[in-house]
C-alpha positions in Angstrom: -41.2 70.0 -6.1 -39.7 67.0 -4.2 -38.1 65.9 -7.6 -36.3 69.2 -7.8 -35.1 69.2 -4.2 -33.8 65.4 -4.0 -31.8 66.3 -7.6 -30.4 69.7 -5.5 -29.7 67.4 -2.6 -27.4 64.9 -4.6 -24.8 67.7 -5.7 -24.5 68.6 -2.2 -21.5 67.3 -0.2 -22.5 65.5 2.5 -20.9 68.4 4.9 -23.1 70.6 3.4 -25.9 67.7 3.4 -24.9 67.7 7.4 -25.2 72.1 7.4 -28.9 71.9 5.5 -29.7 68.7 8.2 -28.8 71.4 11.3 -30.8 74.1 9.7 -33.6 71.8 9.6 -33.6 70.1 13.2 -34.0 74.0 14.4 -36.4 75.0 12.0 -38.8 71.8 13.6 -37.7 72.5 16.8 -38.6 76.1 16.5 -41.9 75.2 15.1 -42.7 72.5 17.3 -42.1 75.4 20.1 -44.9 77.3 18.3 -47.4 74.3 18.2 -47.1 73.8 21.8 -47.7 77.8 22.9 -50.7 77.5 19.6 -49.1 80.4 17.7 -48.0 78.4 14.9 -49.8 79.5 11.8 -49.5 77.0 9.5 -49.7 73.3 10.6 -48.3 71.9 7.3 -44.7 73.7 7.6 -43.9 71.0 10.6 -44.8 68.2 8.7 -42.8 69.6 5.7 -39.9 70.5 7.4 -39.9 67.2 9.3 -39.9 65.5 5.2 -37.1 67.5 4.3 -35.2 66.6 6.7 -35.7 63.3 6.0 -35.1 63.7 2.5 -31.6 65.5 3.5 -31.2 62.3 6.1 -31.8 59.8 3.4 -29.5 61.7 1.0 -26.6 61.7 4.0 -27.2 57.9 4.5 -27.0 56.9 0.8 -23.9 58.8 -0.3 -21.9 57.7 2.8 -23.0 54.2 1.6 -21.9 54.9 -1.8 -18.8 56.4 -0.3 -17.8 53.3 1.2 -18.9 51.0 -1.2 -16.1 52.7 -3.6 -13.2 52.4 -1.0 -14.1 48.7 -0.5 
């Protein structure tokens, strides 16, 4: 499944790379509200949210590079 989001994540622009990031940073904030009051149902959806985002960060990072690289 990871394959399939990082190939999504490479058409995006990195605005909408930086809109999906956002999205994320609320999502794990929101769940790691729920952890702290114990209501979160599902443990693993923190830890996937938080490798998304990272995927998405990772993305961000290597298209700016490749960005710059071309204007160089």
């Amino acid at each position: 499944m990871s394959e399939k989001l990082l190939e999504e994540l490479r058409k995006m622009s990195v605005a909408e790379l930086t809109e999906r990031e956002n999205e994320l940073r609320e999502e794990v904030a929101k769940l790691q509200m729920q952890r702290h009051s114990r209501r979160l149902d599902k443990s693993s959806d923190l830890g996937d949210r938080k490798k998304d985002l990272a995927r998405v960060l990772t993305v961000k990072s290597a298209t700016k590079s490749a960005g710059s690289e071309g204007a160089r």
